[in-house]
GULOKOL-614997 format. One record per atom (N, C-alpha, C): residue number from 1; x, y negated, z negated; atom name; residue in three letters. Coordinates in pm, 1 decimal, decimal comma. Layout:
// GULOKOL-614997
r num->NUM	east->X	north->Y	up->Z	atomo->CA	residuo->ALA
...
// end
This chain:
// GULOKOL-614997
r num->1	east->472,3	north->1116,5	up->246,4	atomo->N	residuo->UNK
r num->1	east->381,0	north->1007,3	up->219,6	atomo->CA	residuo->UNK
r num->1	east->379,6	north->913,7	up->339,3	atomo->C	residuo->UNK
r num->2	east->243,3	north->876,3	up->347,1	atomo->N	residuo->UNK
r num->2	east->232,7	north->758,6	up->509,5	atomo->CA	residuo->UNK
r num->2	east->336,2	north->638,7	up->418,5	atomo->C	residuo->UNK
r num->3	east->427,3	north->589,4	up->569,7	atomo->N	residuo->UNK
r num->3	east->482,1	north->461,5	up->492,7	atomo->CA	residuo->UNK
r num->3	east->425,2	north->374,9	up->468,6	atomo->C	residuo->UNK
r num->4	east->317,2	north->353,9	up->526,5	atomo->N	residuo->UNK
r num->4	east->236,5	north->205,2	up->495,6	atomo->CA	residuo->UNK
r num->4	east->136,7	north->210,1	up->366,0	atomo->C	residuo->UNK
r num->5	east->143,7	north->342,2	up->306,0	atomo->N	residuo->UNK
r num->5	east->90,4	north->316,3	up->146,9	atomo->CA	residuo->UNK
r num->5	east->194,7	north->276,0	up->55,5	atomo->C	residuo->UNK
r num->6	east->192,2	north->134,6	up->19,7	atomo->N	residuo->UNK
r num->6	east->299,4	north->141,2	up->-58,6	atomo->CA	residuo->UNK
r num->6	east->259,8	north->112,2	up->-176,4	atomo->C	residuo->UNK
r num->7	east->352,9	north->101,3	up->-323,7	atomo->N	residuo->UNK
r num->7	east->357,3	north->162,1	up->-443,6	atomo->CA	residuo->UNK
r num->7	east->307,6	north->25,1	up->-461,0	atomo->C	residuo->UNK
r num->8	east->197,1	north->51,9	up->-584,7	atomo->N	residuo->UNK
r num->8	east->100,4	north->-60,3	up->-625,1	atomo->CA	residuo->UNK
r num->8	east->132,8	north->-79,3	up->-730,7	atomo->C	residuo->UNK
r num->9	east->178,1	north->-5,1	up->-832,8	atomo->N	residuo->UNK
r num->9	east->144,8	north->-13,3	up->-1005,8	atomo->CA	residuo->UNK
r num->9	east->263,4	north->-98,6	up->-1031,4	atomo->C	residuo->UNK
r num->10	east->274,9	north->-165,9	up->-1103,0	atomo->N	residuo->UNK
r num->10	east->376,9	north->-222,7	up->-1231,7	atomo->CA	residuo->UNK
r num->10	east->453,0	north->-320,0	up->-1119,5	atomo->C	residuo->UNK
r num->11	east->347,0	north->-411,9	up->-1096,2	atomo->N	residuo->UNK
r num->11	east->383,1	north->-566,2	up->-1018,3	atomo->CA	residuo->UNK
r num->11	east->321,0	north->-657,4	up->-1091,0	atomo->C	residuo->UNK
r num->12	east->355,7	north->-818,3	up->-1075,2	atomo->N	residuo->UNK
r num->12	east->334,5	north->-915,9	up->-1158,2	atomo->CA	residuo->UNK
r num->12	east->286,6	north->-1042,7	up->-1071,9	atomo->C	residuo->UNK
r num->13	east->215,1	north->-1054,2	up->-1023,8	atomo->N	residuo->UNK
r num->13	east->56,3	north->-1010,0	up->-1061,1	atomo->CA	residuo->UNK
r num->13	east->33,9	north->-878,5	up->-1017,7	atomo->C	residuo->UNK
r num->14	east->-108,0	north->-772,4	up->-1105,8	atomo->N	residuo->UNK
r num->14	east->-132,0	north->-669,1	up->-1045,4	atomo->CA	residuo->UNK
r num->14	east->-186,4	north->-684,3	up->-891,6	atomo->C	residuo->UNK
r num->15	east->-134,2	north->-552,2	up->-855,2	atomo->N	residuo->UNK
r num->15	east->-272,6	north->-519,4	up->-742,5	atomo->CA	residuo->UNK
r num->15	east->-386,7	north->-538,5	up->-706,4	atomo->C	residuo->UNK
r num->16	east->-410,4	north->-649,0	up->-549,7	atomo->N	residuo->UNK
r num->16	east->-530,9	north->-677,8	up->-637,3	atomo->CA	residuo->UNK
r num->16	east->-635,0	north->-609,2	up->-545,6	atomo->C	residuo->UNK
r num->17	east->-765,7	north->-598,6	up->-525,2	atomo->N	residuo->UNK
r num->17	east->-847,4	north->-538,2	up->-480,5	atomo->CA	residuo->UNK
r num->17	east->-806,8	north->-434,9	up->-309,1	atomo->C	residuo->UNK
r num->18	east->-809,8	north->-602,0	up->-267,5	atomo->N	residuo->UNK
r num->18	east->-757,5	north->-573,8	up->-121,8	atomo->CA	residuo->UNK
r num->18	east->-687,7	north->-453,5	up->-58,8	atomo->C	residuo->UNK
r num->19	east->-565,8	north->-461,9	up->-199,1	atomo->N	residuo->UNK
r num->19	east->-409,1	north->-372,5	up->-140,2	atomo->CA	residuo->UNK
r num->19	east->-473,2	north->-241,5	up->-232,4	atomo->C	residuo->UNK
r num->20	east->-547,7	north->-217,6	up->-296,2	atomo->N	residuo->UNK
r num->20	east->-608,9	north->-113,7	up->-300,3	atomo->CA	residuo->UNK
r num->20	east->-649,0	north->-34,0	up->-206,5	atomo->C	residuo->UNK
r num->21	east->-764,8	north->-131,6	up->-143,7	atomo->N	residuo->UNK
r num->21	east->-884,6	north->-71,8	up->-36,2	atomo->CA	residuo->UNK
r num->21	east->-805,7	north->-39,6	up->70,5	atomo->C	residuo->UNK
r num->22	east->-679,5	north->-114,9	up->101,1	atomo->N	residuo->UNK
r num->22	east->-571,6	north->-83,0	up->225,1	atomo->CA	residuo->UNK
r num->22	east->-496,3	north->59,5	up->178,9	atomo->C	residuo->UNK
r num->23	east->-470,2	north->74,5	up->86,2	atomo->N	residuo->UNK
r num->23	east->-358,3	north->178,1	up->58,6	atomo->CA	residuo->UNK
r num->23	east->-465,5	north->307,5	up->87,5	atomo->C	residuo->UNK
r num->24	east->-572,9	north->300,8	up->15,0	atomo->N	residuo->UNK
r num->24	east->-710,3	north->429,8	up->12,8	atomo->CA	residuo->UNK
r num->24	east->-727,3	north->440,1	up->161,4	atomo->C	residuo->UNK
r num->25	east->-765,6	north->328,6	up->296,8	atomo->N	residuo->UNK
r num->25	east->-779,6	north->335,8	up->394,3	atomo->CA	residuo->UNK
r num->25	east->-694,9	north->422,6	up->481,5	atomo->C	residuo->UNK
r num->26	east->-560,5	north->404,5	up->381,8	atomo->N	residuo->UNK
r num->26	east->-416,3	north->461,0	up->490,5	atomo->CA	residuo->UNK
r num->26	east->-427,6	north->566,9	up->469,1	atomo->C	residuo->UNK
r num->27	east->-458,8	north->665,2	up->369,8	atomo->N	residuo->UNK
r num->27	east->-453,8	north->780,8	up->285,4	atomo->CA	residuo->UNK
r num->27	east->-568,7	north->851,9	up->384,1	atomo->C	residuo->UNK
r num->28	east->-719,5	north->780,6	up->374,0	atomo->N	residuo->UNK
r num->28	east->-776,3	north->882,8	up->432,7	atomo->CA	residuo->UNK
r num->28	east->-748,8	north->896,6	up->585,8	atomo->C	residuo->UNK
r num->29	east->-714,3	north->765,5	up->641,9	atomo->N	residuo->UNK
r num->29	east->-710,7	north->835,4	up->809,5	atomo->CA	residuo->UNK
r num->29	east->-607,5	north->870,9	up->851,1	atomo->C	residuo->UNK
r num->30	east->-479,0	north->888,8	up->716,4	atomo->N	residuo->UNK
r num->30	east->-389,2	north->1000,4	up->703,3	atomo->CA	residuo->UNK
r num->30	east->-443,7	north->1161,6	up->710,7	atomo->C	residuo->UNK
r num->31	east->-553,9	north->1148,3	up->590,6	atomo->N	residuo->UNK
r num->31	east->-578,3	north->1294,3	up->622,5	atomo->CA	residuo->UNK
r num->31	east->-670,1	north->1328,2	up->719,0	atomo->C	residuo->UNK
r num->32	east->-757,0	north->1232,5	up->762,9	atomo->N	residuo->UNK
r num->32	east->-848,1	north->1273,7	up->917,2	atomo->CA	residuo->UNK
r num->32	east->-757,5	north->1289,6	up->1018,1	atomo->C	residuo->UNK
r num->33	east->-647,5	north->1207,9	up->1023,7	atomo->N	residuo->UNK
r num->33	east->-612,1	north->1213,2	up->1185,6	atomo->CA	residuo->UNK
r num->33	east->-654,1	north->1100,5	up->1246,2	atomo->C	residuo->UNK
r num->34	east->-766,9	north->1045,0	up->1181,0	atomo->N	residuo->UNK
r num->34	east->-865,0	north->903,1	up->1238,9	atomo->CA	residuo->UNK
r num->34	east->-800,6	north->794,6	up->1180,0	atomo->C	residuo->UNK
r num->35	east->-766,4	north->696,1	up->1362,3	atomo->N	residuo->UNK
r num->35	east->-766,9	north->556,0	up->1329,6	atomo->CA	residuo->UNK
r num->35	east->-877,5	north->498,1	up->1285,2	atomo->C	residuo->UNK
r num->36	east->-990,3	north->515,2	up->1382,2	atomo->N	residuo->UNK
r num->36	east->-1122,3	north->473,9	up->1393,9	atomo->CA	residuo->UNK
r num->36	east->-1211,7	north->600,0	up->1402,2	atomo->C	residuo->UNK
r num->37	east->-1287,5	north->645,7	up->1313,0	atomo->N	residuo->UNK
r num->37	east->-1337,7	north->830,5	up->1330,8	atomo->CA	residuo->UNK
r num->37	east->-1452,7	north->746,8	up->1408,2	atomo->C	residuo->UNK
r num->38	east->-1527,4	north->840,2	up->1518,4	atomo->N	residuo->UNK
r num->38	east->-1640,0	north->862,8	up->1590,9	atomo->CA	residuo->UNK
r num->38	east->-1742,1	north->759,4	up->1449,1	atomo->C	residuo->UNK
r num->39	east->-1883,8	north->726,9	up->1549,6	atomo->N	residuo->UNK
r num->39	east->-2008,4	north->670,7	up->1482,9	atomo->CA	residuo->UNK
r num->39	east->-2058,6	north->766,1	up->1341,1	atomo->C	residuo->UNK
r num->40	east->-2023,2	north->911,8	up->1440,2	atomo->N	residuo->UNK
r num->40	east->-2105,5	north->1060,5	up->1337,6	atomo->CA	residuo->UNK
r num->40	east->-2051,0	north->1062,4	up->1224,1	atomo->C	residuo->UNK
r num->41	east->-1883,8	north->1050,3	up->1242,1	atomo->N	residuo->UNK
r num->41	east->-1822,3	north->1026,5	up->1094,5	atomo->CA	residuo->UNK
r num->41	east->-1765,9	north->931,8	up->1060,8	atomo->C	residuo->UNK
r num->42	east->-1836,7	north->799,2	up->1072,2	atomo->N	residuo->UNK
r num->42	east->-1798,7	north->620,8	up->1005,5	atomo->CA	residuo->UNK
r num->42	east->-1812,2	north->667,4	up->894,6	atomo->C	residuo->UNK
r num->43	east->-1929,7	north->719,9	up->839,2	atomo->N	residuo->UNK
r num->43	east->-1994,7	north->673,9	up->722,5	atomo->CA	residuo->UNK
r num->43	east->-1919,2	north->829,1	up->591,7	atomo->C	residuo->UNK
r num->44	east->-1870,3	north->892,9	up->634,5	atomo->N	residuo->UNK
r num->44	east->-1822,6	north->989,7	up->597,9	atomo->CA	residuo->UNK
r num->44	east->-1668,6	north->946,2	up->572,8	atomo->C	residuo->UNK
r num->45	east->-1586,0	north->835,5	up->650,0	atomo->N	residuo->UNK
r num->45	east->-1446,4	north->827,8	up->634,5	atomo->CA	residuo->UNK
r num->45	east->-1511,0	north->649,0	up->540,8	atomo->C	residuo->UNK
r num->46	east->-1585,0	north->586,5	up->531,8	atomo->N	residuo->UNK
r num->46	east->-1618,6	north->485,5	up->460,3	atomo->CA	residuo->UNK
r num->46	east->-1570,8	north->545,7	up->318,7	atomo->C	residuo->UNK
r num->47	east->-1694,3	north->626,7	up->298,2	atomo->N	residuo->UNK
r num->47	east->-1708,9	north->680,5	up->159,7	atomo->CA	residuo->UNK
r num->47	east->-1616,0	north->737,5	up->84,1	atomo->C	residuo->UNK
r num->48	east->-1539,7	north->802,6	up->177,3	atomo->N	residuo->UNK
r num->48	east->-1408,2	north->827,0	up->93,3	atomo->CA	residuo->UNK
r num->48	east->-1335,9	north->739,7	up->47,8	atomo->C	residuo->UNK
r num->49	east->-1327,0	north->620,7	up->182,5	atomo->N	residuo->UNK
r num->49	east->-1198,1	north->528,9	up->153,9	atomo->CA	residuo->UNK
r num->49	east->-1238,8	north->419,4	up->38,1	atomo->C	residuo->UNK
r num->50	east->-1355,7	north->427,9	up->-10,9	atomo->N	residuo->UNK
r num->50	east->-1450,2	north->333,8	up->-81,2	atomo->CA	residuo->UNK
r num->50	east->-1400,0	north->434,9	up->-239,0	atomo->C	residuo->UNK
r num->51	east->-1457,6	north->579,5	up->-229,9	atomo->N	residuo->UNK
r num->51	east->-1423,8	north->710,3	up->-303,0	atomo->CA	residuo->UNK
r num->51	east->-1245,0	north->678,5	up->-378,6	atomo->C	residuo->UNK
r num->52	east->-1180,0	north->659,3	up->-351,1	atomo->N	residuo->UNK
r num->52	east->-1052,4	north->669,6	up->-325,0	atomo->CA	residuo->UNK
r num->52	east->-1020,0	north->522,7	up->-356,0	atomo->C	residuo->UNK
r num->53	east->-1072,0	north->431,0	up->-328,4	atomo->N	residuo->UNK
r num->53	east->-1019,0	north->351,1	up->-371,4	atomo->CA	residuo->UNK
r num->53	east->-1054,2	north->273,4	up->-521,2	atomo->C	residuo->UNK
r num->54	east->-1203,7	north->344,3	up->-605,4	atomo->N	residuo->UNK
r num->54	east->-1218,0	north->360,7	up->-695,2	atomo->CA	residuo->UNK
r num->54	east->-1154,3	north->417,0	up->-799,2	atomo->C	residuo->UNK
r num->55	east->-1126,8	north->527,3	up->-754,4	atomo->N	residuo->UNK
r num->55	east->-1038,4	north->632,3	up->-830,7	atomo->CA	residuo->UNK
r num->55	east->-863,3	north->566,6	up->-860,0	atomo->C	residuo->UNK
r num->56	east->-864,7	north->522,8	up->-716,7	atomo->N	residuo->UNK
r num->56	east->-660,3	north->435,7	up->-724,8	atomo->CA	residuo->UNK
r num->56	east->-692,8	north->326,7	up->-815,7	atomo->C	residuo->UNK
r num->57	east->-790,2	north->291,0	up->-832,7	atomo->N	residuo->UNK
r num->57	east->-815,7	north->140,3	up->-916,1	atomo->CA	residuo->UNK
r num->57	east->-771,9	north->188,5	up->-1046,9	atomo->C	residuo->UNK
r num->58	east->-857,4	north->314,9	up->-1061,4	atomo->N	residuo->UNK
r num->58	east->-858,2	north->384,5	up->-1243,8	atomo->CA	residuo->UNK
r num->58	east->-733,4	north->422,1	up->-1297,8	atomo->C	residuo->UNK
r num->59	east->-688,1	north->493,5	up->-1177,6	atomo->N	residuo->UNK
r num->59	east->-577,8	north->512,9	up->-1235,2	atomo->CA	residuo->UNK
r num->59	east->-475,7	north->426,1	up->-1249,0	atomo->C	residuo->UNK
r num->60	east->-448,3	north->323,4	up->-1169,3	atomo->N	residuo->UNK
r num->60	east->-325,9	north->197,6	up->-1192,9	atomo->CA	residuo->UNK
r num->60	east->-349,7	north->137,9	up->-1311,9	atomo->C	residuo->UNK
r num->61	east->-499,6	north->151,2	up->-1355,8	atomo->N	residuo->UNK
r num->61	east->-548,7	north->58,7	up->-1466,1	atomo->CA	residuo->UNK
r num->61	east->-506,8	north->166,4	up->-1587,3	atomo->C	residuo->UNK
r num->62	east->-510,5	north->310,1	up->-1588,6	atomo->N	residuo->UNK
r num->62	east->-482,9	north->356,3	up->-1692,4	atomo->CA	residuo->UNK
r num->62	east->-339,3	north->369,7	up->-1707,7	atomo->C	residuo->UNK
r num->63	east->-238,7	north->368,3	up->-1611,5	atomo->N	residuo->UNK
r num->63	east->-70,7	north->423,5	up->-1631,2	atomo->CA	residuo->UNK
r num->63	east->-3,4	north->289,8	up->-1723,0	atomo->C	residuo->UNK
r num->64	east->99,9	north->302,4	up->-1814,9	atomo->N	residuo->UNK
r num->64	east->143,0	north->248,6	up->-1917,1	atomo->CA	residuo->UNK
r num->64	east->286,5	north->274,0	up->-1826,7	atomo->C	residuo->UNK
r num->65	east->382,5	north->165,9	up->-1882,3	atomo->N	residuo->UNK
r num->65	east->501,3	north->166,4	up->-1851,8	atomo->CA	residuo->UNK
r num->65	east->585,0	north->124,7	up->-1953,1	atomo->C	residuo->UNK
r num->66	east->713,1	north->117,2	up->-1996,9	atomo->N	residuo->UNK
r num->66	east->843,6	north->19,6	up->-2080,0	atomo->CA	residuo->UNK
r num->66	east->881,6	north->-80,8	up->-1968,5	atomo->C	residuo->UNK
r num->67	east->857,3	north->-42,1	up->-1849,7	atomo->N	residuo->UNK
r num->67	east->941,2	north->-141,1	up->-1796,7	atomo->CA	residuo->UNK
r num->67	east->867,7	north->-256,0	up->-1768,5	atomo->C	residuo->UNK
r num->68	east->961,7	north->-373,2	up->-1713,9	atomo->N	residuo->UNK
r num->68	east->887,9	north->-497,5	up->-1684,7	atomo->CA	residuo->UNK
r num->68	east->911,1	north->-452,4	up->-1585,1	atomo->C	residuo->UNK
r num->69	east->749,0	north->-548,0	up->-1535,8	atomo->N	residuo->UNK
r num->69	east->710,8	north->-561,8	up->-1398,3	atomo->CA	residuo->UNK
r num->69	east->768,1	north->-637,4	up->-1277,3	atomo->C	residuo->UNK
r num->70	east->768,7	north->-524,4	up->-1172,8	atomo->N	residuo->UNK
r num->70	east->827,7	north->-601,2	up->-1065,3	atomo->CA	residuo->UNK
r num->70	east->774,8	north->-706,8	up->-965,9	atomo->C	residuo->UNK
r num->71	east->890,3	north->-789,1	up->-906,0	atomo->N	residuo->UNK
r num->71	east->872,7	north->-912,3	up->-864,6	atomo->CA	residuo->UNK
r num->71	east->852,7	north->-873,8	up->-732,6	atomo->C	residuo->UNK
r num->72	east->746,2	north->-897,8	up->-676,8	atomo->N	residuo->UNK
r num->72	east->644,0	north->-902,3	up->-507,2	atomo->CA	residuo->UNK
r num->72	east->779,2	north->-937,4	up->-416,0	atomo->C	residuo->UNK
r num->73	east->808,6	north->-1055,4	up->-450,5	atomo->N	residuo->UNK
r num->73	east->899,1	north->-1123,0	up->-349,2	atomo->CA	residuo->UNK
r num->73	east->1056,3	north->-1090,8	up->-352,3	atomo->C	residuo->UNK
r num->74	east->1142,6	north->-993,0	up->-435,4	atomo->N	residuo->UNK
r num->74	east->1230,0	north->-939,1	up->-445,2	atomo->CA	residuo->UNK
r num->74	east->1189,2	north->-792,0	up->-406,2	atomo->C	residuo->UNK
r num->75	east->1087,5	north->-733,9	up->-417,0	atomo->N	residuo->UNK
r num->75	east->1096,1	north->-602,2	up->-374,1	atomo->CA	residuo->UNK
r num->75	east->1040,2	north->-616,1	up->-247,1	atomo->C	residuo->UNK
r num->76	east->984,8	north->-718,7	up->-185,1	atomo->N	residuo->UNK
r num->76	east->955,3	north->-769,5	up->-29,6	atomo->CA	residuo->UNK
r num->76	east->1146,6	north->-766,6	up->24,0	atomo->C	residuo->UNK
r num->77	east->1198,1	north->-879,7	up->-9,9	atomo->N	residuo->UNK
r num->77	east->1318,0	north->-855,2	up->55,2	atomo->CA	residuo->UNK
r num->77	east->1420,3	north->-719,1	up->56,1	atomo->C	residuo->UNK
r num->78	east->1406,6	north->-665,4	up->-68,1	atomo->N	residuo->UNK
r num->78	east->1469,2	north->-519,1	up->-50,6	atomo->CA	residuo->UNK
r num->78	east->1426,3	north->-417,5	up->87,5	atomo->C	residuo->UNK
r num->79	east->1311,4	north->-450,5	up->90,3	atomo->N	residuo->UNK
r num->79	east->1254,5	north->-352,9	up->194,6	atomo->CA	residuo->UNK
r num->79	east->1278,4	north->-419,3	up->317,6	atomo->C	residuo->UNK
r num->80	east->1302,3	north->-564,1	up->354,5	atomo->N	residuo->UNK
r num->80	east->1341,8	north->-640,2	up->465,4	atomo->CA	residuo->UNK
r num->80	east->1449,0	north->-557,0	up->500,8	atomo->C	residuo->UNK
r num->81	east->1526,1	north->-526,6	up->383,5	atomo->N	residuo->UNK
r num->81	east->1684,6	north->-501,8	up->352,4	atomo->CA	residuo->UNK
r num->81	east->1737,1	north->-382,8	up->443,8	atomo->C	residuo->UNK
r num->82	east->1661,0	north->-279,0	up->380,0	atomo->N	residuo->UNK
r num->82	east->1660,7	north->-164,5	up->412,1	atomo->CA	residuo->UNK
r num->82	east->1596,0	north->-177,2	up->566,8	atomo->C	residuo->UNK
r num->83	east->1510,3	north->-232,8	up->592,4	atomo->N	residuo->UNK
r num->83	east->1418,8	north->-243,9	up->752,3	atomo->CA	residuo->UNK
r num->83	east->1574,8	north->-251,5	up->854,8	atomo->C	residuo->UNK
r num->84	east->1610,1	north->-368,1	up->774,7	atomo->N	residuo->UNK
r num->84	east->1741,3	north->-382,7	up->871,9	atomo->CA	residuo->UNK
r num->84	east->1834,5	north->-298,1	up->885,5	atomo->C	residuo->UNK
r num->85	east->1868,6	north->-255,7	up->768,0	atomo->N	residuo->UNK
r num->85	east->1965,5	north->-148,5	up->814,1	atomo->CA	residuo->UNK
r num->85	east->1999,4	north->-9,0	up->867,8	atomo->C	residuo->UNK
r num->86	east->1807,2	north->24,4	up->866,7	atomo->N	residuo->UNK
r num->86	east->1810,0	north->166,8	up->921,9	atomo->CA	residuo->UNK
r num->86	east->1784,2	north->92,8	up->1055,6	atomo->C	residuo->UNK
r num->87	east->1716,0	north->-6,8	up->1103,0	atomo->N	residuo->UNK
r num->87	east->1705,9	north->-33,7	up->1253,3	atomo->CA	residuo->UNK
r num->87	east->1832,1	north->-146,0	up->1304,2	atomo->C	residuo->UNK
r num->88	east->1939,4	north->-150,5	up->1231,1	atomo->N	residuo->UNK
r num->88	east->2043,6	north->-223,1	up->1310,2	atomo->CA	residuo->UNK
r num->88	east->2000,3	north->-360,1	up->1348,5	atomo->C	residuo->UNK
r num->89	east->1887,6	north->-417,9	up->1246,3	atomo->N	residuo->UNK
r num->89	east->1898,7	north->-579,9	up->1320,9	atomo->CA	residuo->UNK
r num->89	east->1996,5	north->-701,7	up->1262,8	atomo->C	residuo->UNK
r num->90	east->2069,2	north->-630,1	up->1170,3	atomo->N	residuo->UNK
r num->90	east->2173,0	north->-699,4	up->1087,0	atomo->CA	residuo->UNK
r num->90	east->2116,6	north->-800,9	up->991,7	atomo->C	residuo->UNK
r num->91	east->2197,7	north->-964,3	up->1030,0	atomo->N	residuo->UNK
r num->91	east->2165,6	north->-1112,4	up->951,1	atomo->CA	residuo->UNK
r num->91	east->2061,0	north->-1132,4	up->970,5	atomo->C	residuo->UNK
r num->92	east->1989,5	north->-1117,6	up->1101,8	atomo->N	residuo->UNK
r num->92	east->1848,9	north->-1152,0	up->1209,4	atomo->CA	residuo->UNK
r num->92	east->1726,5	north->-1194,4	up->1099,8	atomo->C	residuo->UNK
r num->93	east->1726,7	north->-1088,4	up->992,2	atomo->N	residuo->UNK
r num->93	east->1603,7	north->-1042,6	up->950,1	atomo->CA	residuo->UNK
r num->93	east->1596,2	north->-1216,8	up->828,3	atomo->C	residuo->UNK
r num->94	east->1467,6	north->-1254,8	up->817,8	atomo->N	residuo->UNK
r num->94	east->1455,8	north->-1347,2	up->733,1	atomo->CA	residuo->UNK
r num->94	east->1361,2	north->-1308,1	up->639,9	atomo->C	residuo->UNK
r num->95	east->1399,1	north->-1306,6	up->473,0	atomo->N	residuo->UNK
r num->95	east->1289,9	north->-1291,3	up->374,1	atomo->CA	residuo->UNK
r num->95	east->1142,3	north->-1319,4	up->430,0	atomo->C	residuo->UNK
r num->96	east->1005,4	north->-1271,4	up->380,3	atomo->N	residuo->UNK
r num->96	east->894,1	north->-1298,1	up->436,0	atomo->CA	residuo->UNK
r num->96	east->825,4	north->-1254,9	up->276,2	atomo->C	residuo->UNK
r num->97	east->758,0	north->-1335,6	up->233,4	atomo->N	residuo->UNK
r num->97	east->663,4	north->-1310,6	up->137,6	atomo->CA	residuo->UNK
r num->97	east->517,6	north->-1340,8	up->145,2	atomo->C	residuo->UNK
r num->98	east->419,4	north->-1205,2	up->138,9	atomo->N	residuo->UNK
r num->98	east->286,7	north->-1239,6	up->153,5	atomo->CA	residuo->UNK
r num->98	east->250,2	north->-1291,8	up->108,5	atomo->C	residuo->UNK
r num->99	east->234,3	north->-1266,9	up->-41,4	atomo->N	residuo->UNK
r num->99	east->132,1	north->-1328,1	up->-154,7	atomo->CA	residuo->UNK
r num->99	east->204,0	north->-1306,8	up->-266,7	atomo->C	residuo->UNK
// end
């Protein structure tokens, strides 16, 4: 899996549009190969990522869980966590929360 799609479902607040259209974006120019595809195929890597990000909407909206939902800004620092320790920056690293 590309690392920069990351796991959307069963956060508090949901997912919201944006981190959709980003995760679908990563996916398809995962499978093109394309950062930026040629003029000939804009409109061909659009449609998918537009395609795709309809479909990721449906399905987050249909999956059911038991568990409670996780917290943005604790599973932000876990991953700080881990950032640091596979790259050795130790204490350095400071929590960062988007949204």
């Amino acid at each position: 899996m590309c690392r920069n799609i990351k796991t959307l479902f069963n956060f508090d607040p949901p997912a919201s549009a944006d981190e959709v259209r980003a995760a679908s974006l990563q996916f398809v120019r995962k499978l093109t190969g394309f950062h930026k595809p040629s003029q000939a195929n804009q409109g061909a890597f659009d449609k998918a990522a537009e395609d795709i990000a309809v479909i990721a909407r449906r399905l987050l909206e249909s999956l059911v869980t038991t568990a409670p939902p996780r917290d943005r800004g604790a599973e932000a620092i876990k991953a700080q966590m881990r950032t640091a320790k596979r790259f050795g920056t130790g204490a350095n690293v400071r929590p960062r929360f988007d949204g």
